[in-house]
OpenMM code with the backbone's topology and positions (N, CA, C; nanometers):
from openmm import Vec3, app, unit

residues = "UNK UNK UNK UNK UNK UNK UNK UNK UNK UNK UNK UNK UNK UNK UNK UNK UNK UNK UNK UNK UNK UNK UNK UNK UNK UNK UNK UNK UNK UNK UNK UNK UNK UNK UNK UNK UNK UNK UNK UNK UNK UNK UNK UNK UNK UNK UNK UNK UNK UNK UNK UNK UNK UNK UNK UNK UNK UNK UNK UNK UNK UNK UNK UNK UNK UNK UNK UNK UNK UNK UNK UNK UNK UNK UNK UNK UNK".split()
positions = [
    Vec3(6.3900, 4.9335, -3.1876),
    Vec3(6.3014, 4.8612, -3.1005),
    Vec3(6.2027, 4.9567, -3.0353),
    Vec3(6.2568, 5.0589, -2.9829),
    Vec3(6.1564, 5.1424, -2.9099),
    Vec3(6.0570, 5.2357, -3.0121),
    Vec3(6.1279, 5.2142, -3.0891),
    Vec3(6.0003, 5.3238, -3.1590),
    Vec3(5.9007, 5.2599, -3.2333),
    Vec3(5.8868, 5.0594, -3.2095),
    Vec3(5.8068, 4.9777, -3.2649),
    Vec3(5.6588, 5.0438, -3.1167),
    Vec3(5.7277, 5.0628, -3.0520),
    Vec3(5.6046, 5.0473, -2.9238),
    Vec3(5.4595, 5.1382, -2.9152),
    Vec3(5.3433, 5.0939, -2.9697),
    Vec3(5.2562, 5.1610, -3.0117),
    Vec3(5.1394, 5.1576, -2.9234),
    Vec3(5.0435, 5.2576, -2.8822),
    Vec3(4.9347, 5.2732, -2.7732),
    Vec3(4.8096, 5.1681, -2.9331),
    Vec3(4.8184, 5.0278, -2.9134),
    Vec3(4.7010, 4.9968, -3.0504),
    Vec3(4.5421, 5.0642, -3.0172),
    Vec3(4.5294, 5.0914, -2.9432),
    Vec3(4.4183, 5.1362, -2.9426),
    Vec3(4.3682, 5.2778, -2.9892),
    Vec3(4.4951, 5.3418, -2.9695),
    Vec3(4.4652, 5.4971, -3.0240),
    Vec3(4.5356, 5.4924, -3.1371),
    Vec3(4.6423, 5.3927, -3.1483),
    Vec3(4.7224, 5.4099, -3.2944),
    Vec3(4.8204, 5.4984, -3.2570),
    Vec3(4.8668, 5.5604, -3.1293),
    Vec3(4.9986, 5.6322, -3.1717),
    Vec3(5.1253, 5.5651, -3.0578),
    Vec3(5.2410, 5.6223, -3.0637),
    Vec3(5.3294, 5.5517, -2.9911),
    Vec3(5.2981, 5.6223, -2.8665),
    Vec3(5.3443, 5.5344, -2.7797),
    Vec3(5.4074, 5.5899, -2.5765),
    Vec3(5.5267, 5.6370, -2.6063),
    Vec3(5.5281, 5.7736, -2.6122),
    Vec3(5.6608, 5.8255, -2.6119),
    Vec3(5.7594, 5.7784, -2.5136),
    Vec3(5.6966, 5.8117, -2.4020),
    Vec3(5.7508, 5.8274, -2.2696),
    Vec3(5.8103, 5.6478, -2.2245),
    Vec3(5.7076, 5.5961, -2.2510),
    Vec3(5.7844, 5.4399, -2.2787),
    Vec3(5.8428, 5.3916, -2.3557),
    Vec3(5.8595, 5.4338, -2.4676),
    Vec3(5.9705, 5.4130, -2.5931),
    Vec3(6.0896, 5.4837, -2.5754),
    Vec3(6.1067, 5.5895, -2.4986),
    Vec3(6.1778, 5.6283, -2.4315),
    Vec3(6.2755, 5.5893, -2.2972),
    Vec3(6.1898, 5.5624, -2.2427),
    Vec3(6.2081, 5.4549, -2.1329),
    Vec3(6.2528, 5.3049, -2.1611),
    Vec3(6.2349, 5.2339, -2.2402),
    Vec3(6.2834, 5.1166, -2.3100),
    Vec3(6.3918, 5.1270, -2.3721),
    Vec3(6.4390, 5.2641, -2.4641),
    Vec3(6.5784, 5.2866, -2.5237),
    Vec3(6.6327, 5.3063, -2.4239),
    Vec3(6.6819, 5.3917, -2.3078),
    Vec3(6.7209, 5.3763, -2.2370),
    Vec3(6.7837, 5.2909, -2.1198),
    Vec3(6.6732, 5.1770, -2.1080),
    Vec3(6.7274, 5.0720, -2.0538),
    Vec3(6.7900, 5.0051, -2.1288),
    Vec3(6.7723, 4.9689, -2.2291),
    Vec3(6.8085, 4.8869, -2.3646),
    Vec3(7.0014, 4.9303, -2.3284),
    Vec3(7.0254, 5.0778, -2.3601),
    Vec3(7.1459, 5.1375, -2.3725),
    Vec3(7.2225, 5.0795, -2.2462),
    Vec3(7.1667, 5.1135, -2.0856),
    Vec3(7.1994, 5.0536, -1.9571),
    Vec3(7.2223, 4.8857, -1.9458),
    Vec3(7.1378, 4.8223, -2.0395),
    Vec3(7.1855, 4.6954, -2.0461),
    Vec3(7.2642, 4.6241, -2.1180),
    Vec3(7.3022, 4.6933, -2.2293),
    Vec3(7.4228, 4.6742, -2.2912),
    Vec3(7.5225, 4.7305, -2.2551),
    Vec3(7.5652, 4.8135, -2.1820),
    Vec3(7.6400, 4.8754, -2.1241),
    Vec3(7.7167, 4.8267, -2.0104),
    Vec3(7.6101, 4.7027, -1.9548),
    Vec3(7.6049, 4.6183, -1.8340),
    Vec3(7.6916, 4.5078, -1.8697),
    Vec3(7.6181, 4.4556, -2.0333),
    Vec3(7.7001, 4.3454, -2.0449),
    Vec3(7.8356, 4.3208, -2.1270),
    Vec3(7.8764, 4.4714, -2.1612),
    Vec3(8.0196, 4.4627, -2.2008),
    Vec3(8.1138, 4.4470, -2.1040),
    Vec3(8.0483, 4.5413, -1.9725),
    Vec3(8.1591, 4.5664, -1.8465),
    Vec3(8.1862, 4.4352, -1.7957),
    Vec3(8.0362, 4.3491, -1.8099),
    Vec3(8.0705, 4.2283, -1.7363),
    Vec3(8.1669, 4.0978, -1.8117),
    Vec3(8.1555, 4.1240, -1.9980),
    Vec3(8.2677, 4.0841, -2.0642),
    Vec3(8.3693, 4.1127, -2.0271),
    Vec3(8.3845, 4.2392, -2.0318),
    Vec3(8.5383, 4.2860, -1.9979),
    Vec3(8.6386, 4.2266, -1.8810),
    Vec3(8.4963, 4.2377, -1.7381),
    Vec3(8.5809, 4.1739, -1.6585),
    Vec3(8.6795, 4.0307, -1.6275),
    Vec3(8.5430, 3.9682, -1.7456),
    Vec3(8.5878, 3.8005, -1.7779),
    Vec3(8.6896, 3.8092, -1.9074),
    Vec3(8.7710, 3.9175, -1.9028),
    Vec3(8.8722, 3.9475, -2.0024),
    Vec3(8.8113, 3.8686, -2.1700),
    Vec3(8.6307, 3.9087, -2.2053),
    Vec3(8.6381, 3.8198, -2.3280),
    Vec3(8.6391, 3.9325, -2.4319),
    Vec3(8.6588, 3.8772, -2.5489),
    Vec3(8.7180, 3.9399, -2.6651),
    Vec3(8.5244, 4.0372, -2.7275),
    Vec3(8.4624, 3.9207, -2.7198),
    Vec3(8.3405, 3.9816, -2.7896),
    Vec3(8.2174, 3.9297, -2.7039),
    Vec3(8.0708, 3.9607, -2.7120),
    Vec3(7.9741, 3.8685, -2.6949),
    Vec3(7.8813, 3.8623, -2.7999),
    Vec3(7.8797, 3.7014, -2.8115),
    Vec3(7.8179, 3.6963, -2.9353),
    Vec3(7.6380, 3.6582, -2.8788),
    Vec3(7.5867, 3.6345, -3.0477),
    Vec3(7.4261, 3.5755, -3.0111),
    Vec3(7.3646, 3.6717, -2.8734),
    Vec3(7.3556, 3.7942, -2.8618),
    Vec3(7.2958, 3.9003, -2.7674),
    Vec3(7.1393, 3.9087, -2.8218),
    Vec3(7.0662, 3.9182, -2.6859),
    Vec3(6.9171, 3.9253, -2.7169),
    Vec3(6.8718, 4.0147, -2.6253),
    Vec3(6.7994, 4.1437, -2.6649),
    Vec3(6.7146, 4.1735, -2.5503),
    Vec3(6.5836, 4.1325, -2.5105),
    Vec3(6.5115, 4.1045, -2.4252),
    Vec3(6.3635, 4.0233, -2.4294),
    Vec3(6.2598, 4.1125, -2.3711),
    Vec3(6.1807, 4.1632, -2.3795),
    Vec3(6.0491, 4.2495, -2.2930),
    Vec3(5.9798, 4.1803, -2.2482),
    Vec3(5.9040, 4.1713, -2.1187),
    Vec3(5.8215, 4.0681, -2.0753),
    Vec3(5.7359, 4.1871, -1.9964),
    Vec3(5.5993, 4.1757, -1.9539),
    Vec3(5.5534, 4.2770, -1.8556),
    Vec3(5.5574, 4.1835, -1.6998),
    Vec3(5.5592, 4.2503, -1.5897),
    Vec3(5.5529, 4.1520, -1.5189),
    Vec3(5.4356, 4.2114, -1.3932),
    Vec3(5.3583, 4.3327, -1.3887),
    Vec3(5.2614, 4.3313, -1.3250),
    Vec3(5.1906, 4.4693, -1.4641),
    Vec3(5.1102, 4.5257, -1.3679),
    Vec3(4.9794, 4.5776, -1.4863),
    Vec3(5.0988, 4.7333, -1.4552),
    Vec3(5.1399, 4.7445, -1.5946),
    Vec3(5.2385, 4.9247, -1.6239),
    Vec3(5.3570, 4.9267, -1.5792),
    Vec3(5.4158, 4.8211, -1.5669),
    Vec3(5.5701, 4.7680, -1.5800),
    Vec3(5.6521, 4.6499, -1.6436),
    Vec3(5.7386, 4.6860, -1.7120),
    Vec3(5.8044, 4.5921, -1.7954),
    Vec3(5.9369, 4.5425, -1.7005),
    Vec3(5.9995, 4.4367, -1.7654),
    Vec3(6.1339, 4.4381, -1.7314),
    Vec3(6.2048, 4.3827, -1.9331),
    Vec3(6.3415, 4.4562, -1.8736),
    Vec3(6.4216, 4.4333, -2.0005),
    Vec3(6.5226, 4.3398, -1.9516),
    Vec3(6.5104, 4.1945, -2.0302),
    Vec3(6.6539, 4.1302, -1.9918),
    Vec3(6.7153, 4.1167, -2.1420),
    Vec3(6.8229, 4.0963, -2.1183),
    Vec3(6.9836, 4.1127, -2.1747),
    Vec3(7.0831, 3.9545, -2.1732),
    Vec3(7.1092, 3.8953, -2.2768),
    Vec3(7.2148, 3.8180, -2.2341),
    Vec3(7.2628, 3.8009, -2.3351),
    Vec3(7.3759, 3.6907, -2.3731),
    Vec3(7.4563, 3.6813, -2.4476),
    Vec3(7.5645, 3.5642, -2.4191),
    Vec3(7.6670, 3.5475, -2.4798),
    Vec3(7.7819, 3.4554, -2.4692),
    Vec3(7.9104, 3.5445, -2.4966),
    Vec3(7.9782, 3.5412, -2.3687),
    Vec3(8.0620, 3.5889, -2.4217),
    Vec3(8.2155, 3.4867, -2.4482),
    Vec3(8.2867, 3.5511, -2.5224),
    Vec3(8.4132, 3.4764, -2.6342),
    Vec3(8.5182, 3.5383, -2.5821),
    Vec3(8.5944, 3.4189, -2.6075),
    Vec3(8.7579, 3.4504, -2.6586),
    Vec3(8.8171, 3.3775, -2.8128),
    Vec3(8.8987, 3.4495, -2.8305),
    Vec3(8.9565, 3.4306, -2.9442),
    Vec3(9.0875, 3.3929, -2.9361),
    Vec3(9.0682, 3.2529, -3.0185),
    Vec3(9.2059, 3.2177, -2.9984),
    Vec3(9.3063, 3.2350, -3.0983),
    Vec3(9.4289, 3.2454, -3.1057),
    Vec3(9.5306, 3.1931, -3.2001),
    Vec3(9.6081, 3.0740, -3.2213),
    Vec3(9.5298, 3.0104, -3.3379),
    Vec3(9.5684, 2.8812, -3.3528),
    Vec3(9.7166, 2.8687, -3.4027),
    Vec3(9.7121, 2.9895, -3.4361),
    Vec3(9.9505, 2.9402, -3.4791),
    Vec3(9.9998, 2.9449, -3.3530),
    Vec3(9.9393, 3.0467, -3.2151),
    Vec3(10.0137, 3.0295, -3.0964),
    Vec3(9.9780, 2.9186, -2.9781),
    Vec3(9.8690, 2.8950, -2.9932),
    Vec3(9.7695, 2.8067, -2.9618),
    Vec3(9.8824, 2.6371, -2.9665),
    Vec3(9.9196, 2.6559, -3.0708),
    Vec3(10.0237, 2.5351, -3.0974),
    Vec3(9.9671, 2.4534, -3.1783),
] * unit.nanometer
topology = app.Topology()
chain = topology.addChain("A")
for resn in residues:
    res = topology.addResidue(resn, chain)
    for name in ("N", "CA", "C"):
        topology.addAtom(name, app.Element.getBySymbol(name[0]), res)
C-alpha cells in the first residue's frame, strides 16, 4: 500500500509519507488484534484499511474488521 503513494506531479513517491502510512497501517493492526483478543475472538475476518485526507497535509488511517469465534459443532451439540 505505501509504496503505491506517488507525488503525480513530479512522478516520484513521498517517501516520508509512505513511510508514515506503513507505519500506521502496522499500529492499526496491531490495535485490532489486541482488541480481538480481548473479546477472546479466534480471528478477524473481512479487515479493511481506508485513507481519507481530512484537512490540506493530513490523512487519517481507519481500520476495521469482524471479529469471530469458532465453533465446534461435535461439542456445540
Amino acid at each position: 500500500m505505501a509504496a503505491n503513494v506517488k507525488n503525480w506531479s513530479v512522478g516520484g513517491e513521498l517517501r516520508g509519507y509512505s513511510d508514515m502510512l506503513q507505519q500506521t497501517g502496522h499500529i492499526v493492526l496491531q490495535r485490532m488484534a489486541e482488541q480481538a483478543q480481548e473479546m477472546k475472538a479466534d480471528a478477524v475476518i473481512g479487515m479493511r484499511l481506508v485513507t481519507s485526507n481530512v484537512a490540506e497535509g493530513a490523512a487519517e488511517l481507519i481500520g476495521y474488521g469482524t471479529a469471530v469465534r469458532f465453533v465446534d459443532k461435535e461439542a456445540a451439540g
